[in-house]
Backbone as CSV, one residue per row, in Angstrom:
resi,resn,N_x,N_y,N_z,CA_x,CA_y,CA_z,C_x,C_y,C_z
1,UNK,-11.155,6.074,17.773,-11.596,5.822,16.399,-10.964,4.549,15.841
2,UNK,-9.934,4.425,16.202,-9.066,3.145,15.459,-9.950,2.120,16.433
3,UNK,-9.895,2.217,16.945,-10.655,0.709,18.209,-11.770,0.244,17.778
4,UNK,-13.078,1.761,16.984,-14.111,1.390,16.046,-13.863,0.464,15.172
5,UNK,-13.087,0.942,14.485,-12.441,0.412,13.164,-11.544,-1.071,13.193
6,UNK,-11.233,-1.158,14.101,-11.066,-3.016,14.615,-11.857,-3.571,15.103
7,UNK,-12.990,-3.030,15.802,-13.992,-3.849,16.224,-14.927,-4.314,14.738
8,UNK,-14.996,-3.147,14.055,-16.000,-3.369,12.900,-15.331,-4.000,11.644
9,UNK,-13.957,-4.056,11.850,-13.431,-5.297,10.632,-13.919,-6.869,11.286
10,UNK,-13.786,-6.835,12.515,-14.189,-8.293,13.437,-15.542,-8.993,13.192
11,UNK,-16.646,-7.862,12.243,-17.681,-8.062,12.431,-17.984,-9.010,11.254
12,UNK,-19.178,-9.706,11.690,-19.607,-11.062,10.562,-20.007,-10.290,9.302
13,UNK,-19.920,-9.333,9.359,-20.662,-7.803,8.231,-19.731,-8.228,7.209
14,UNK,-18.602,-7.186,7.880,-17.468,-6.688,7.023,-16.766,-8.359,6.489
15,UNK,-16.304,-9.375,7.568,-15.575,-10.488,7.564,-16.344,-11.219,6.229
16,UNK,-17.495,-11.308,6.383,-18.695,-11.928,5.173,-18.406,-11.066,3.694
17,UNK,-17.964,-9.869,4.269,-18.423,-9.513,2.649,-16.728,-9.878,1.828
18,UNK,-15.834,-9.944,2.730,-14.246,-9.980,2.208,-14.246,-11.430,1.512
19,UNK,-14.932,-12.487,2.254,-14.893,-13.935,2.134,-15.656,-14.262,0.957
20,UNK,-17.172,-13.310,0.598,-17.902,-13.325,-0.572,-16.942,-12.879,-1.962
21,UNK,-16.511,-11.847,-1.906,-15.505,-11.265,-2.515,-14.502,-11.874,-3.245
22,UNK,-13.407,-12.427,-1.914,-12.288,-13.312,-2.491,-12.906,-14.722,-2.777
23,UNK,-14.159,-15.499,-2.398,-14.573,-16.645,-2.522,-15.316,-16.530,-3.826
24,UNK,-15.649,-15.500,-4.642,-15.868,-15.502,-6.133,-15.155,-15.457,-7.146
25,UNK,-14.190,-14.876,-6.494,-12.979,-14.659,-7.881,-11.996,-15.952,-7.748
26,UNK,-11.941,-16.563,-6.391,-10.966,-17.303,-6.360,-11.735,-18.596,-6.341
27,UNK,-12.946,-19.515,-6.600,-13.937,-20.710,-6.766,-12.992,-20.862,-8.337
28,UNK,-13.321,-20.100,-9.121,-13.801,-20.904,-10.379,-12.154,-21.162,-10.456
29,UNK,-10.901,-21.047,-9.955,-9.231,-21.326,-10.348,-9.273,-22.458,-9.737
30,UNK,-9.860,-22.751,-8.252,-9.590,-24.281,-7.688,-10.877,-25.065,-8.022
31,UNK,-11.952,-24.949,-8.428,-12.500,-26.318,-8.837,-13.187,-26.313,-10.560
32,UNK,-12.705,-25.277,-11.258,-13.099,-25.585,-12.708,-11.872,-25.293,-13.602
33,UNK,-11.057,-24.097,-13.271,-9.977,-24.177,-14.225,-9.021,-25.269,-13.373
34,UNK,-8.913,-25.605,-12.276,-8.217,-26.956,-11.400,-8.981,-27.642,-11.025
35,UNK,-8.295,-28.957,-10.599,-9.783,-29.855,-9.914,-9.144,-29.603,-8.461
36,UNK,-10.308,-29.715,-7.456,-9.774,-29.972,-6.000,-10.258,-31.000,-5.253
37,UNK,-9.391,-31.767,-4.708,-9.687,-33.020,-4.242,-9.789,-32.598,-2.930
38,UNK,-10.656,-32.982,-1.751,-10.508,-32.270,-0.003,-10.916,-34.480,0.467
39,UNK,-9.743,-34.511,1.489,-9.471,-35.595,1.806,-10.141,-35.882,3.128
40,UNK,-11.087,-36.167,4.083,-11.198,-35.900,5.486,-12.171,-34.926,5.424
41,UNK,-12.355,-34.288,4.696,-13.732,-32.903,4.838,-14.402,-33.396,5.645
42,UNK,-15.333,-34.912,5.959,-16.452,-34.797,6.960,-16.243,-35.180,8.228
43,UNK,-14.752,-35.241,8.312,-14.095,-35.195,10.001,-14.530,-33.979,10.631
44,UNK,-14.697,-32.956,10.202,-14.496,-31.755,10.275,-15.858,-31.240,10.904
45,UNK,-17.192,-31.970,10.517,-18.359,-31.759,11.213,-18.200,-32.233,12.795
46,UNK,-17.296,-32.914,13.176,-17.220,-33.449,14.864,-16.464,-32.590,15.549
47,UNK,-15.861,-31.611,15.302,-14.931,-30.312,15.763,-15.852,-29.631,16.292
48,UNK,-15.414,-29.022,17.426,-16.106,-27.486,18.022,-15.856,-26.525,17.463
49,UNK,-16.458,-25.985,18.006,-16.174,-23.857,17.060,-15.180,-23.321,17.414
50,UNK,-14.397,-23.900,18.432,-13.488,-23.038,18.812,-11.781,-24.030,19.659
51,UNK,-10.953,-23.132,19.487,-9.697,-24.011,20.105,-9.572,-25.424,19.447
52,UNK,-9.290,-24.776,18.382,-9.133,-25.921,17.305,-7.963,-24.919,16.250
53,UNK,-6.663,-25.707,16.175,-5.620,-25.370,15.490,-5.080,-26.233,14.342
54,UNK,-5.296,-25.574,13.612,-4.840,-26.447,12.127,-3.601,-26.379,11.643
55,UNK,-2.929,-26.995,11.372,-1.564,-27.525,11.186,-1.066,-27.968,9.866
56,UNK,-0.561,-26.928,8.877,-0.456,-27.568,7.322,1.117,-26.951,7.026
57,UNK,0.996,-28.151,5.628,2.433,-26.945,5.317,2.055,-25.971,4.239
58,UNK,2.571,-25.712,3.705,2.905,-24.258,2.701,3.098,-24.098,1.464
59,UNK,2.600,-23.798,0.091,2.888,-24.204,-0.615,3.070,-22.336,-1.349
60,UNK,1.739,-21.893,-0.980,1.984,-20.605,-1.853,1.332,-19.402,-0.904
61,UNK,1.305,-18.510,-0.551,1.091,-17.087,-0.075,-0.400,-17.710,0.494
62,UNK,-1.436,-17.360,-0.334,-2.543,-16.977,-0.085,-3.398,-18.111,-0.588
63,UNK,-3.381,-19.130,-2.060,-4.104,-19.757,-2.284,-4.594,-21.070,-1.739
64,UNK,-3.135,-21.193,-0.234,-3.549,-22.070,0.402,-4.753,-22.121,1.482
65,UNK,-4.274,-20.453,2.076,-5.780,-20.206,3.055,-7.012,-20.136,2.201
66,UNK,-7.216,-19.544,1.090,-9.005,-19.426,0.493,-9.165,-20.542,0.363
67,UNK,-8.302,-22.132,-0.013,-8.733,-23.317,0.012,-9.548,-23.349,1.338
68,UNK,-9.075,-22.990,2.298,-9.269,-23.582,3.735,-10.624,-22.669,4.108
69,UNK,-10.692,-21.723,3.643,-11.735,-20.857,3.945,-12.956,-21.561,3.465
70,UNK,-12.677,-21.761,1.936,-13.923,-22.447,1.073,-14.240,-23.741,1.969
71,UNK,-13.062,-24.362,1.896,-13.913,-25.679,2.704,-14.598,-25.587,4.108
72,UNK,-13.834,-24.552,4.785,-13.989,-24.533,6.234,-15.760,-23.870,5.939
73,UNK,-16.451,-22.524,4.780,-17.922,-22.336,5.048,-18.335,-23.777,4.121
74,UNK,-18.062,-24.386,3.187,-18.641,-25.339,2.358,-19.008,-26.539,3.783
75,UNK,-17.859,-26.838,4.884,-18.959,-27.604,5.636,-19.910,-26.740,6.874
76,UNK,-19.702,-25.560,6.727,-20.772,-24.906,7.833,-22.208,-25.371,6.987
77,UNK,-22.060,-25.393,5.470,-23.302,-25.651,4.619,-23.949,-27.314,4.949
78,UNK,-23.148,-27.845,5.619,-23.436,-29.501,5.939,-22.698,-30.200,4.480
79,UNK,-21.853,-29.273,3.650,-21.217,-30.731,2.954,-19.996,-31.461,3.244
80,UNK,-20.041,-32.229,2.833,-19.151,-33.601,3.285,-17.736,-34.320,2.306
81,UNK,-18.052,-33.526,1.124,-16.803,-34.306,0.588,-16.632,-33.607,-0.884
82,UNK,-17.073,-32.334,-0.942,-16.276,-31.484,-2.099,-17.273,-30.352,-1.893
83,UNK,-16.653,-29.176,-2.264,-17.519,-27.403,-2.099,-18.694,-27.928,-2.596
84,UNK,-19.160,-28.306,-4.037,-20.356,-28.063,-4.634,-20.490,-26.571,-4.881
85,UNK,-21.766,-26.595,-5.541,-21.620,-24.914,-5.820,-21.592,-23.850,-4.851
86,UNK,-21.016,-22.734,-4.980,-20.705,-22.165,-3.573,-21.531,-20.996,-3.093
87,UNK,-23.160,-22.015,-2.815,-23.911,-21.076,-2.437,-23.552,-20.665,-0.707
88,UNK,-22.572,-21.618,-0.426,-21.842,-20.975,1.231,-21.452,-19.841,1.228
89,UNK,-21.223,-18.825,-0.030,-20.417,-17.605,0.142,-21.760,-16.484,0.583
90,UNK,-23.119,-17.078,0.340,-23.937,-16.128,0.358,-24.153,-16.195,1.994
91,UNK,-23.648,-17.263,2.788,-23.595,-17.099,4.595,-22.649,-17.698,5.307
92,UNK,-21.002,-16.961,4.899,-19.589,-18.006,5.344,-19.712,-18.026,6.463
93,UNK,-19.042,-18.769,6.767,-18.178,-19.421,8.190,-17.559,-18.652,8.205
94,UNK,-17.452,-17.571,9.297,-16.323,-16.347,9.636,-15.268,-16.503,10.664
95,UNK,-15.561,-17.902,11.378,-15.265,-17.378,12.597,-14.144,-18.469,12.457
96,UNK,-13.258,-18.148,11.548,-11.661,-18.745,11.090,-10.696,-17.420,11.522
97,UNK,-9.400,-17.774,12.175,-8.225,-17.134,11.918,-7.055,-17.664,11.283
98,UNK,-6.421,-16.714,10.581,-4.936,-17.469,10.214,-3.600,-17.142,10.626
99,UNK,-2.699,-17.512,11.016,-1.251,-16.898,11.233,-0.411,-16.435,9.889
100,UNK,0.181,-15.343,9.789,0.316,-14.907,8.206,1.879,-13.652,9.037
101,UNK,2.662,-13.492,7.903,3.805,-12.689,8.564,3.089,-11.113,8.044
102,UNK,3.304,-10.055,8.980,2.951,-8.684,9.479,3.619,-8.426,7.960
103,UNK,5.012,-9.041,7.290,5.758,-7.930,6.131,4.681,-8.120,5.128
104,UNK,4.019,-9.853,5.085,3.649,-10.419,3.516,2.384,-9.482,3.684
105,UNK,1.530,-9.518,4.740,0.268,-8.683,4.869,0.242,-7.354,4.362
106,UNK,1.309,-6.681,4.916,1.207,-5.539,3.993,1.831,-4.771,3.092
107,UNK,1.874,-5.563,2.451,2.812,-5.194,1.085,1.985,-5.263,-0.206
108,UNK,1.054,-4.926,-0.469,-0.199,-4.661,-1.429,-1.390,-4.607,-1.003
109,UNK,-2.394,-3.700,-1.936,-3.561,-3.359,-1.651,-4.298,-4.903,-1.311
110,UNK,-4.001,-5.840,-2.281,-4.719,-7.211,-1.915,-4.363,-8.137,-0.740
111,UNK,-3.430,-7.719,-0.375,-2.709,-8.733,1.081,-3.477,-7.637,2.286
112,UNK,-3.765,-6.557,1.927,-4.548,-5.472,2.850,-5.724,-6.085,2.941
113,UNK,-6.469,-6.060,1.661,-7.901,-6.387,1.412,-7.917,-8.197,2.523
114,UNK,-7.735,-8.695,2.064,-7.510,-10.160,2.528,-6.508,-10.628,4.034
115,UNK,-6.238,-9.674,4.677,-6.168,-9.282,6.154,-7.398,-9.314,6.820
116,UNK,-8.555,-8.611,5.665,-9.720,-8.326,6.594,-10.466,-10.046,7.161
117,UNK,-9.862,-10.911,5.991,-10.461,-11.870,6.619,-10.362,-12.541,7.324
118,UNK,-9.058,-12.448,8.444,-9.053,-12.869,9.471,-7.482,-13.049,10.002
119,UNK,-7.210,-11.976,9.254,-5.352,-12.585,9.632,-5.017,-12.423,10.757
120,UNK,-3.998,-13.320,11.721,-3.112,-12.703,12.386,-1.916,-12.614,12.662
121,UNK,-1.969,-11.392,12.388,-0.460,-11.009,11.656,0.880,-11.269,12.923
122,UNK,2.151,-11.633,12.371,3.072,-11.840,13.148,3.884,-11.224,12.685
123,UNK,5.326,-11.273,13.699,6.387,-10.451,13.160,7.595,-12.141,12.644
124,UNK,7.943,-12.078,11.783,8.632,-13.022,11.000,10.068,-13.256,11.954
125,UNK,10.411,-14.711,12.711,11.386,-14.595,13.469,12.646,-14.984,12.777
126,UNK,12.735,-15.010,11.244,14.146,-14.855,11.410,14.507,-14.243,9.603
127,UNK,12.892,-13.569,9.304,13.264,-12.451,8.189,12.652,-11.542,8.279
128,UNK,13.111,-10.154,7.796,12.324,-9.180,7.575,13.143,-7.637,6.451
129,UNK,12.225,-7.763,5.474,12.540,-6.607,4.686,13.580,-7.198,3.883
130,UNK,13.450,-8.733,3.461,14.439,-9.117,2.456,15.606,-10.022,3.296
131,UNK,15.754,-9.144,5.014,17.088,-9.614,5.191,17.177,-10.632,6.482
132,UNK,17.761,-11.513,6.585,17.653,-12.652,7.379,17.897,-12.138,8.495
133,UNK,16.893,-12.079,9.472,17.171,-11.495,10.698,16.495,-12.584,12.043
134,UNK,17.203,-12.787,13.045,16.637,-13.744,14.100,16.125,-13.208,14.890
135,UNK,14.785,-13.476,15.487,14.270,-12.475,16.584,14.002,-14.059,17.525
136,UNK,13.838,-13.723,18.925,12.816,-14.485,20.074,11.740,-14.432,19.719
137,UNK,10.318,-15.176,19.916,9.369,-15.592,20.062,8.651,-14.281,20.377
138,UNK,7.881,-13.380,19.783,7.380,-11.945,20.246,5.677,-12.862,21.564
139,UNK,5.855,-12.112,22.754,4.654,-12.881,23.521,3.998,-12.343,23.027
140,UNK,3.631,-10.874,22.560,2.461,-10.321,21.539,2.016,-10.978,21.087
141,UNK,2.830,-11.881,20.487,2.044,-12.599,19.067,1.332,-13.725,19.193
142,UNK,2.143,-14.367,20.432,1.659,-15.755,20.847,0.117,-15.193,21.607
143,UNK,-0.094,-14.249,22.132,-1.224,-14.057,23.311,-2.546,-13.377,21.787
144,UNK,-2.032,-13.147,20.726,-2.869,-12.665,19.615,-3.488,-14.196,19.279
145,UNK,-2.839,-15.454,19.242,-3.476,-16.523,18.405,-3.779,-16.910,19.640
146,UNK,-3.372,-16.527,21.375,-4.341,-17.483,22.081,-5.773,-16.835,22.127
147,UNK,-6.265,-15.471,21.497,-7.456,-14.988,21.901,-8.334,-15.590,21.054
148,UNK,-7.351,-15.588,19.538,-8.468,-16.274,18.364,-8.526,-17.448,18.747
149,UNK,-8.106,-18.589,19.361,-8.170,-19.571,19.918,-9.562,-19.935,20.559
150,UNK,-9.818,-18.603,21.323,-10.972,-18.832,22.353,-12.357,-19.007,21.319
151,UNK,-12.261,-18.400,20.611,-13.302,-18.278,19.668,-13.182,-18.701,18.018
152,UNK,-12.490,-19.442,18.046,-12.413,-19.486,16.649,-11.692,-20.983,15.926
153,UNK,-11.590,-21.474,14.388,-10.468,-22.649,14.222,-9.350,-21.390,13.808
154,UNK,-8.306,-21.608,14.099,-6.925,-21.029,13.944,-6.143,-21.725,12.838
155,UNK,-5.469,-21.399,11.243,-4.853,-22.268,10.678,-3.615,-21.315,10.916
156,UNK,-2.455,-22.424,10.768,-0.690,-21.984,10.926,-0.062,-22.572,10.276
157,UNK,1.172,-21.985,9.664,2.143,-23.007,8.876,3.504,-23.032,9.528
158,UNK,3.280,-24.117,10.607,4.674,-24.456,11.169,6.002,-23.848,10.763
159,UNK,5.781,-24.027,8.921,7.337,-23.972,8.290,7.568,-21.732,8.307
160,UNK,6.141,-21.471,8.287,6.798,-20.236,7.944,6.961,-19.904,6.512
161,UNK,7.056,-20.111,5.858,7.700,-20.305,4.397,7.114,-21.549,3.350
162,UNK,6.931,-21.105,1.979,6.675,-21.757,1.135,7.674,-23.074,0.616
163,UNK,8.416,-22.540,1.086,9.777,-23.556,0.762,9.803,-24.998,1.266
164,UNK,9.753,-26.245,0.756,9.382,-27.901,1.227,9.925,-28.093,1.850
165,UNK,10.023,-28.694,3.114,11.043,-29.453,4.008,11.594,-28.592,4.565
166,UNK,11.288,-26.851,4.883,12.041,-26.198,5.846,11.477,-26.522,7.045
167,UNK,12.549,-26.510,8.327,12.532,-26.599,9.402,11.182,-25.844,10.131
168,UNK,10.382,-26.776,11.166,9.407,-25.786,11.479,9.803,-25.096,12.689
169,UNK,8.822,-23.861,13.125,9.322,-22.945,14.202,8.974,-23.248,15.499
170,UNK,9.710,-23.194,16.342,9.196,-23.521,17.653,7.987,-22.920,18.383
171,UNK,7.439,-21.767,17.683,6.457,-21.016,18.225,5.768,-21.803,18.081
172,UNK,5.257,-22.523,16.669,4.410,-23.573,16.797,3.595,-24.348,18.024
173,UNK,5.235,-25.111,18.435,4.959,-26.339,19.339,4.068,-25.494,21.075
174,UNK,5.405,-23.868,20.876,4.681,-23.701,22.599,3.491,-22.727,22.248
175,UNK,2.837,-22.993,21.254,1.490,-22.596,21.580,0.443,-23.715,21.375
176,UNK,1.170,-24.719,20.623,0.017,-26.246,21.056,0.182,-26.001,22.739
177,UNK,1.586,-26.398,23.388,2.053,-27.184,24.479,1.498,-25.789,25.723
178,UNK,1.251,-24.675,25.583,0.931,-23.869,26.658,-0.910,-23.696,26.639
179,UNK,-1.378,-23.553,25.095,-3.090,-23.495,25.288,-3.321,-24.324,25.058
180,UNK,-2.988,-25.599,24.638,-3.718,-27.096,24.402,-4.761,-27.053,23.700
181,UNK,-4.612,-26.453,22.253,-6.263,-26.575,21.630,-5.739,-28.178,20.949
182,UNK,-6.922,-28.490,19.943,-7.410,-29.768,19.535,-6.345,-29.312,17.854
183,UNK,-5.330,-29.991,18.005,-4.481,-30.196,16.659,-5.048,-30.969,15.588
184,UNK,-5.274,-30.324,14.386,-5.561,-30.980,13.188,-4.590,-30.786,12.295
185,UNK,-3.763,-32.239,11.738,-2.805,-31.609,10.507,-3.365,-32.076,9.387
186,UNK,-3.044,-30.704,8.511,-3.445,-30.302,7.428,-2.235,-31.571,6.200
187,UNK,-2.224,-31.557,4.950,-1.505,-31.715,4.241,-2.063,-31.235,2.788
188,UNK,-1.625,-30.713,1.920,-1.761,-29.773,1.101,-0.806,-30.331,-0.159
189,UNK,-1.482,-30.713,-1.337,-0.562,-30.889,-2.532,-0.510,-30.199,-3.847
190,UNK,0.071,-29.873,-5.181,-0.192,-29.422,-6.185,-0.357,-27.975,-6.355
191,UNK,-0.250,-27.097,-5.535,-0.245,-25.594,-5.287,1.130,-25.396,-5.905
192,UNK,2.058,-25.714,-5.750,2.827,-24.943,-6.478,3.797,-25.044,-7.659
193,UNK,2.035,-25.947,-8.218,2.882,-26.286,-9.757,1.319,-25.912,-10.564
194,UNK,0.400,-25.361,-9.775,-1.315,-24.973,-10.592,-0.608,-23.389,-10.329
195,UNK,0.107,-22.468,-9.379,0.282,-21.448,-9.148,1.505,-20.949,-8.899
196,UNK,1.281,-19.637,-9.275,3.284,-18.802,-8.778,3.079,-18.766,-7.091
197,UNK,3.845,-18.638,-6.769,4.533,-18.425,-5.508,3.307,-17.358,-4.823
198,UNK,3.096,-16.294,-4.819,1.875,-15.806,-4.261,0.323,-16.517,-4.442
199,UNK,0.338,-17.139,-5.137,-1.006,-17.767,-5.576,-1.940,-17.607,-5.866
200,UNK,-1.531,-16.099,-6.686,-2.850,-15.295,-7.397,-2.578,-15.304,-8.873
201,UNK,-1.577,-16.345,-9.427,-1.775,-15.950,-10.931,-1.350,-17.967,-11.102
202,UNK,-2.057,-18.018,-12.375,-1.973,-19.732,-12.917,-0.522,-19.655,-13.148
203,UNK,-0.017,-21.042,-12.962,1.273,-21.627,-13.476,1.147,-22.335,-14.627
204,UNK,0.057,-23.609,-14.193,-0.141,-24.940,-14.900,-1.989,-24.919,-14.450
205,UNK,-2.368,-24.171,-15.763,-4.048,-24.877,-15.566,-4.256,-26.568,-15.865
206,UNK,-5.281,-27.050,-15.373,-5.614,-28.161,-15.003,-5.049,-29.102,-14.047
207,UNK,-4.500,-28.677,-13.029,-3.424,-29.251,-11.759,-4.684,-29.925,-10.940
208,UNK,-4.304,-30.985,-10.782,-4.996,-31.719,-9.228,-4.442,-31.118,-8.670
209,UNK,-5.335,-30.184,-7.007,-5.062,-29.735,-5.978,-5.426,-30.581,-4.896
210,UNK,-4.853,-31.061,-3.926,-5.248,-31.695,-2.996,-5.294,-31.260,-1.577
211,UNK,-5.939,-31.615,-0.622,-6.305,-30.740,0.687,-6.586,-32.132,1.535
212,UNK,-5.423,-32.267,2.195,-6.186,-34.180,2.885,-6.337,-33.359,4.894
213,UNK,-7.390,-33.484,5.692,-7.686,-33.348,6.778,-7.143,-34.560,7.919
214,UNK,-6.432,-34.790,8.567,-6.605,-35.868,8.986,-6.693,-35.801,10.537
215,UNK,-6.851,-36.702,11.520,-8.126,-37.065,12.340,-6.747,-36.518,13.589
216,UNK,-7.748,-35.766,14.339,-6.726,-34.761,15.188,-5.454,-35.522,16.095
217,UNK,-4.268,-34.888,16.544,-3.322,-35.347,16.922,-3.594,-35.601,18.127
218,UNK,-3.014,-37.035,18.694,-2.782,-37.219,19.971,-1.714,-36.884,20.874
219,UNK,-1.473,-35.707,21.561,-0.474,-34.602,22.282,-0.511,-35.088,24.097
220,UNK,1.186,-35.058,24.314,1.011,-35.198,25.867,1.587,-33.847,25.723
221,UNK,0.589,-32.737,26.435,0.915,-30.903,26.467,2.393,-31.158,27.455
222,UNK,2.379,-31.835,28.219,3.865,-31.709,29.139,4.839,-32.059,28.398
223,UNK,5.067,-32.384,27.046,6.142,-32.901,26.295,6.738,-31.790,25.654
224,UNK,8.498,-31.734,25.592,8.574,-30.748,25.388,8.492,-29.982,24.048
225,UNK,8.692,-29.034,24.096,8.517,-28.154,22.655,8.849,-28.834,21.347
226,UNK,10.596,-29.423,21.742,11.098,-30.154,20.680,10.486,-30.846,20.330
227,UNK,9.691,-32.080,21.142,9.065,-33.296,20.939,7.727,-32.863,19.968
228,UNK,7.215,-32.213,20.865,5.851,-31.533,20.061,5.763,-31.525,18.447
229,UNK,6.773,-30.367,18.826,7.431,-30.082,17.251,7.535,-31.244,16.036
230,UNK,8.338,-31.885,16.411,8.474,-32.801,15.852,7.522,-33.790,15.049
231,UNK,6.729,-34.002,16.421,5.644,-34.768,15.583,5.067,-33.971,14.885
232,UNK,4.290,-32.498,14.707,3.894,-31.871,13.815,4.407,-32.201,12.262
233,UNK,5.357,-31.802,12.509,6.596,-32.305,10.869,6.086,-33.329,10.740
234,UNK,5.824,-34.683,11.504,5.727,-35.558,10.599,4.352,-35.722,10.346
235,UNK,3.686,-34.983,11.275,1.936,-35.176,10.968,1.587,-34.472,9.745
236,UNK,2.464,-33.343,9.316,2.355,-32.845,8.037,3.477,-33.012,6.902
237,UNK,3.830,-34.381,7.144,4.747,-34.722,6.192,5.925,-34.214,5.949
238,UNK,6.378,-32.674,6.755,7.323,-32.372,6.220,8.545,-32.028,7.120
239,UNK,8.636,-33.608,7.184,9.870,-34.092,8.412,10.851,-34.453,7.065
240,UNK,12.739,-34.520,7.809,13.434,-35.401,7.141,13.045,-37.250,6.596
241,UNK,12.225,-37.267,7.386,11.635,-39.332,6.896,11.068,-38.720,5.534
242,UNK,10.632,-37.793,4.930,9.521,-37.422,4.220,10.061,-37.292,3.338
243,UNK,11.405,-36.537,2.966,11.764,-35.624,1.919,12.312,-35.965,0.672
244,UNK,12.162,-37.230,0.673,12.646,-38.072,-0.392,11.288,-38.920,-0.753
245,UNK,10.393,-38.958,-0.334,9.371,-39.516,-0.563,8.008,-38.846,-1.850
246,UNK,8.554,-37.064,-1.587,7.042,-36.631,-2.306,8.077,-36.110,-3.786
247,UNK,6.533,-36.644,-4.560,6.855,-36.243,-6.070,7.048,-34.300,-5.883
248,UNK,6.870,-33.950,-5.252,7.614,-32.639,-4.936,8.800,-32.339,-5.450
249,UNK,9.445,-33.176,-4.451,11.197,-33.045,-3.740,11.760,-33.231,-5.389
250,UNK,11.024,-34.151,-6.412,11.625,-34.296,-7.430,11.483,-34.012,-8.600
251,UNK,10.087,-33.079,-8.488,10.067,-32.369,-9.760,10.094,-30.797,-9.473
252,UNK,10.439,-30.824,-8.247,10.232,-28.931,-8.155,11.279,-28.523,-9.000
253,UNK,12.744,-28.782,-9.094,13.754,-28.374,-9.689,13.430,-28.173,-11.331
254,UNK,12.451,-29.071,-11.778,12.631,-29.167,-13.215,11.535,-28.202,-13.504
255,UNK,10.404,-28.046,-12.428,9.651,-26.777,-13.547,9.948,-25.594,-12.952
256,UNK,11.185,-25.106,-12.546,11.288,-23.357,-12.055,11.882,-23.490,-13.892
């Protein structure tokens, strides 16, 4: 019975109606009570359907993936350089996964609800239940994002965490460097000064949100993890060269 019941959350049925759902309530916060700027959107028509890994950093829980969702069906619709109205919700693009931690997923009815749309859930390697805990690399988890891989774009947040300029995780690099999908880094601005920290309630209405795509990474897979790594950080800006650079780093302190 449970095996039913995962096959039929998988389905374009159920996946469509979660994406219709959260893609109505959550449209009118990023492009009318916020503006959203999407940087690179029509790179995004030259991608395959599948083994394609997206690479961003982090700004808030959840309002960073429905960005990515909206844009990711807004170009299944053939557009090119902002949602427009979002008659895409009436036939999304389903066939997205995301990497998301197993605690944040289920810890409310809405992190439940919004699982259905494609999470995959991990076990957090160095927190859980509040308390800083270090784990190894679970292979579970890594062999979960190589399946969505086969079939699907995959988004991940290196850092793990909402927090700017934290260190990213090595799981990252050895699942570029062992399945070799097609790296796209993401960069992501203004989320967490339009929203609280989960990214379901306003901070600052009228925030420019920004979403820049840029043109996939060039990877030697035999390089090692560290190296990998590395360049990720800086492909998504959030290396030490960086951290003195974004109006971030210098106004986050003044609006907590």
């Amino acid at each position: 019975m449970s095996s039913f019941f995962t096959k039929l959350k998988e389905t374009r049925l159920v996946k469509g109606m979660v994406y219709a759902i959260v893609g109505a309530f959550s449209y009118p916060g990023l492009s009318l009570v916020n503006k959203l700027q999407v940087n690179g959107m029509e790179n995004l028509h030259k991608l395959p359907k599948q083994n394609v890994l997206f690479v961003s950093n982090h700004q808030t829980y959840f309002a960073d993936v429905i960005t990515f969702l909206h844009i990711f069906c807004a170009v299944s619709w053939r557009k090119k350089y902002k949602l427009g109205i979002p008659f895409y919700l009436l036939w999304p693009f389903t066939r997205v996964k995301y990497v998301a931690a197993e605690e944040t997923m289920k810890s409310n009815w809405i992190s439940k609800l919004f699982s259905l749309a494609g999470a995959i859930t991990v076990k957090r390697t160095w927190r859980a239940e509040g308390q800083e805990v270090r784990r190894n690399l679970d292979p579970g988890d890594t062999r979960k994002i190589e399946r969505a891989l086969q079939n699907n774009w995959v988004i991940t947040f290196p850092q793990g965490t909402t927090k700017p300029f934290a260190p990213g995780r090595k799981g990252t690099a050895f699942i570029i460097k062992h399945y070799r999908p097609i790296v796209v880094p993401v960069v992501i601005s203004g989320y967490w000064r339009a929203f609280n920290k989960k990214g379901l309630k306003f901070k600052k209405k009228g925030s420019l949100l920004s979403v820049t795509f840029k043109d996939p990474m060039v990877i030697d897979y035999e390089d090692t993890c560290e190296n990998i790594l590395e360049k990720v950080m800086d492909a998504i800006e959030q290396s030490k060269k960086f951290m003195l650079k974004g109006r971030h780093h210098l106004m986050t302190t003044l609006d907590k």
